[in-house]
C-alpha positions in Angstrom: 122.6 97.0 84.0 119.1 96.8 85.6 118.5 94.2 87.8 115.0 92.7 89.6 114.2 91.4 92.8 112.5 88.5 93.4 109.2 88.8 93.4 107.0 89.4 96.7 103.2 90.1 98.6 102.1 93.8 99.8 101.3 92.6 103.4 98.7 94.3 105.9 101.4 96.0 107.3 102.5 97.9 104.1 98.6 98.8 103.9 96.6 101.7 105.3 92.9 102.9 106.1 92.8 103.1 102.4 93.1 99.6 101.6 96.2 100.2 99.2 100.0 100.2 100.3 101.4 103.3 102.5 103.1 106.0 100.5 106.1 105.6 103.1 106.1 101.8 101.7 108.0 102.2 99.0 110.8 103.7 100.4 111.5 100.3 101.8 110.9 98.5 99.1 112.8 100.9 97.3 116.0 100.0 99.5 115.3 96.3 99.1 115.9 97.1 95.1 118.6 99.0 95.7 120.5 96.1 98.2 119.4 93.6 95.2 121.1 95.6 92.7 124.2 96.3 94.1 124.8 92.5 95.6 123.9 91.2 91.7 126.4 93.4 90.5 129.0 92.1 93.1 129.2 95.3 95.1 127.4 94.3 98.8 126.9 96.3 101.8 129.0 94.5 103.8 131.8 95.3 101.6 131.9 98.7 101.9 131.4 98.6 105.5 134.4 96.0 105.8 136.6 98.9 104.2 134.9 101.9 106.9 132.8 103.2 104.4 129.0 103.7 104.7 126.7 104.3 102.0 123.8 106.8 103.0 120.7 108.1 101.2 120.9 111.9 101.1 117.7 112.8 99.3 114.4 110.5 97.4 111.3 111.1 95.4 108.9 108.8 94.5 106.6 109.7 92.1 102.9 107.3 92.7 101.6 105.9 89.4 99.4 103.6 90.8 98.5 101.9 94.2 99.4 98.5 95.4 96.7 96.8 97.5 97.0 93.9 100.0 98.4 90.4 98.3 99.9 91.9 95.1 102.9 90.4 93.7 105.7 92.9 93.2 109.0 93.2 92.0 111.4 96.1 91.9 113.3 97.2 88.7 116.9 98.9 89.5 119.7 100.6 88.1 122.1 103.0 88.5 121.4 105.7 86.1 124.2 108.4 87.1 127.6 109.0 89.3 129.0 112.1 90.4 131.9 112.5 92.3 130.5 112.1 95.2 127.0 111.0 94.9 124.9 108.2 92.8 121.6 108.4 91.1 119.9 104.9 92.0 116.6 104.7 90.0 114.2 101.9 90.9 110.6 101.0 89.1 108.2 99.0 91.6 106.2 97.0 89.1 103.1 94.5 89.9 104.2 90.8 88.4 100.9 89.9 87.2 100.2 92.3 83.9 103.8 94.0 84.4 102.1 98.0 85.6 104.5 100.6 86.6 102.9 101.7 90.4 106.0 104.0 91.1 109.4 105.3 90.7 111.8 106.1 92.5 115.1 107.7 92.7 117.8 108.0 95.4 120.8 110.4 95.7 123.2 108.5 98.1 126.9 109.5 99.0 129.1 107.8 100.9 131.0 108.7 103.8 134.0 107.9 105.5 135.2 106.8 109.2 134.7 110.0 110.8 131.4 111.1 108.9 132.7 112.7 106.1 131.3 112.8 102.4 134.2 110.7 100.6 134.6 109.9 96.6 132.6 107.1 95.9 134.6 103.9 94.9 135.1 102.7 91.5 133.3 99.7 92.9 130.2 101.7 92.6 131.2 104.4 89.6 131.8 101.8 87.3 128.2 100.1 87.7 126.6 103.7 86.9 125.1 104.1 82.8 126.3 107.8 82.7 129.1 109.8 84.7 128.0 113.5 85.3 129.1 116.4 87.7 125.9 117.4 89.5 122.7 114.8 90.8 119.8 115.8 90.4 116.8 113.6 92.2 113.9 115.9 91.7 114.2 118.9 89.3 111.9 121.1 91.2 112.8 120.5 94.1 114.9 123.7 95.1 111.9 125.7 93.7 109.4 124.0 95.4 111.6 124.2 98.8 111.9 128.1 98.4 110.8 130.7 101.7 107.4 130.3 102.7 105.0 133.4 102.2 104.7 135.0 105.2 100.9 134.7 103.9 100.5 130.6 103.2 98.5 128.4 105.8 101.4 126.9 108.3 101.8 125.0 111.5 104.8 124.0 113.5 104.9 121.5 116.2 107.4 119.4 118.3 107.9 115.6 117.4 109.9 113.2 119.8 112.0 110.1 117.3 111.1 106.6 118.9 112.9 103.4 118.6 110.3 102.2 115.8 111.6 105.2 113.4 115.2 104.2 113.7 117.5 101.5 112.1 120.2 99.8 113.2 122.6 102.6 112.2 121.2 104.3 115.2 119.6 107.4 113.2 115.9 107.6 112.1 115.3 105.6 108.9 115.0 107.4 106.0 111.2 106.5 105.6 110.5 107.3 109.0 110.3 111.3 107.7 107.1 110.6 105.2 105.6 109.3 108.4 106.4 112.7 110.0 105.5 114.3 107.0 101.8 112.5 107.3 101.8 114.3 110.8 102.5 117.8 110.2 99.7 117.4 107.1 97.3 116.2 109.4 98.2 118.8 112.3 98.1 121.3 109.7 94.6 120.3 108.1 92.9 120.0 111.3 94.0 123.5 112.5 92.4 125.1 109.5 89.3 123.3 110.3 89.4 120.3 107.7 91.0 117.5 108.8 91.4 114.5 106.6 88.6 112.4 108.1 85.8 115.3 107.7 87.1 116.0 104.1 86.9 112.4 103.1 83.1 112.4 104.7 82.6 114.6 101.9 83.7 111.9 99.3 87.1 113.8 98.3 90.2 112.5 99.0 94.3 113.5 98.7 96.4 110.8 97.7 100.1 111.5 97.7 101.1 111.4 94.4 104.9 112.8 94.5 107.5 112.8 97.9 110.2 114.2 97.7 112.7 114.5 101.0 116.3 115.7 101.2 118.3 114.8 104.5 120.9 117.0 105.9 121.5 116.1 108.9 120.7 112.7 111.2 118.3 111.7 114.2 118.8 109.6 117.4 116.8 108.2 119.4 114.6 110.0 121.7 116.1 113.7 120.0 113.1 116.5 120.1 112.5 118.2 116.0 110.3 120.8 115.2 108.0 120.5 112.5 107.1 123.5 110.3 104.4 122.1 107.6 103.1 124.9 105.1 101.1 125.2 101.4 102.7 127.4 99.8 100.4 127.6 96.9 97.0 125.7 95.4 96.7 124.0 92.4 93.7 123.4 90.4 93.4 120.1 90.7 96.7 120.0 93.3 97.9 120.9 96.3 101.4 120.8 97.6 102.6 120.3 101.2 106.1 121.8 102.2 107.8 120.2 105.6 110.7 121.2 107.4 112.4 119.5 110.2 114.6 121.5 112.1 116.0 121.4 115.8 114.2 123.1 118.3 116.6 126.1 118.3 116.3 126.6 114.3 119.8 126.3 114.2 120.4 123.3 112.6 118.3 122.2 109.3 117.2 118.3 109.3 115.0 117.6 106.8 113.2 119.0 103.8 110.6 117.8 101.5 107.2 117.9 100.2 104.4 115.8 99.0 102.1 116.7 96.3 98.4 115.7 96.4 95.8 114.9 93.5 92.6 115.5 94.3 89.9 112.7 93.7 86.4 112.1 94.3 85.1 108.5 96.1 85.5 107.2 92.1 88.9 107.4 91.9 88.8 109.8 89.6 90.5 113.5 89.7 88.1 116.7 89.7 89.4 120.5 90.8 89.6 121.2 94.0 87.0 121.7 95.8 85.8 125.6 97.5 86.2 124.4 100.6 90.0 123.3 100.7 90.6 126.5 98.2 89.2 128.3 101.6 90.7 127.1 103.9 94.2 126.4 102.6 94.6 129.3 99.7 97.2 132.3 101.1 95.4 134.8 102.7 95.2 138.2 101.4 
């Protein structure tokens, strides 16, 4: 069963220097599909919370078709395409009303976890909404590969981060969208070490929109905790570049977070060209 949302505006707030929505955006909207879904099909939040249960996203990818601008009328397409075990495949579609384009889809791998923290069996409540049982989820098929070591040889910079209040929810742990806003740091720490930060590059008339995210969560933050940030490119693309993060605690002992985002590159047009020798200096592995 797929369900939609009501339909509503791209605000200023969901909108960045660029004049079109925040790639972190969509997570949220994202979530309000997913709430939609599962309260049409009779299976709320509340419920499961009443019974000590708490459903929690464990990894998402968004893959950006088009971009929403300030005032658009959307709506947000969900369903529940898989069930594991222990984890569900929610896949949303985030659709402008007015001529019915995809912008972007997105998938999330929740589990659900019991009164002391654990990873429990999700309920029948939930397995019986999905269109196909299976063992294993799987939110982003490259995402292992793309995840892999580091060259010791590929552009990288790690700094410390501090979470505020603003990148938490009322769970008490930073908000799942909070960590493409992190993300967006360590890129633009990493950029303006090599010497090309985003606003020089853009002065040139090329520009880096996200178009894929992909974060897995493995393990919660509070408020006010201290993460390290380790952002890399691992490799260049012709037309591409990819963007590897990884959120650990200060120590390295414990793993938080791991994604990337993967980048088209475009000229002030809109439309894609190589990249250009610049960024393949700066940002290729060195020899």
């Amino acid at each position: 069963m797929t369900t939609e949302t009501p339909p509503f505006r791209v605000r200023y707030a969901d909108t960045d220097a660029q004049a079109v929505a925040y790639y972190a955006a969509y997570l949220a909207w994202i979530e309000v599909g997913e709430l939609h879904f599962l309260e049409a099909n009779h299976v709320p939040i509340a419920d499961l919370e009443s019974q000590g249960l708490v459903l929690t996203v464990a990894e998402t990818h968004v893959r950006y078709v088009r971009p929403a601008v300030y005032d658009d009328v959307l709506v947000v397409r969900t369903r529940m395409a898989e069930a594991a075990p222990k984890r569900m495949l929610i896949v949303c579609d985030i659709v402008r009303e007015a001529d019915g384009q995809l912008l972007a889809t997105g998938r999330m791998g929740d589990v659900v976890r019991g009164p002391s923290g654990q990873v429990v069996p999700l309920p029948k409540s939930l397995t019986d909404l999905a269109e196909a049982r299976v063992d294993r989820i799987v939110v982003s098929p490259k995402a292992d590969a793309a995840l892999a070591p580091t060259p010791a040889n590929a552009p990288q910079h790690t700094h410390d981060i501090r979470v505020r209040y603003a990148d938490t929810d009322a769970q008490g742990v930073a908000y799942y969208g909070s960590y493409l806003v992190w993300f967006e740091e360590g890129r633009n720490e990493l950029t303006r070490t090599r010497g090309l930060p985003y606003s020089e590059l853009e002065k040139t008339g090329t520009y880096l929109p996200v178009s894929e995210a992909f974060c897995r969560y493995c393990s919660p933050l509070r408020p006010c905790e201290t993460f390290t940030m380790t952002t890399a490119v691992p490799a260049l693309g012709r037309a591409r570049m990819t963007f590897t993060n990884r959120i650990t605690a200060p120590d390295g002992e414990r793993l938080i977070a791991e994604g990337y985002t993967v980048h088209a590159c475009i000229g002030a047009n809109g439309r894609p060209h190589g990249l250009t020798p610049e960024i393949v200096a700066r940002f290729a592995p060195t020899a």
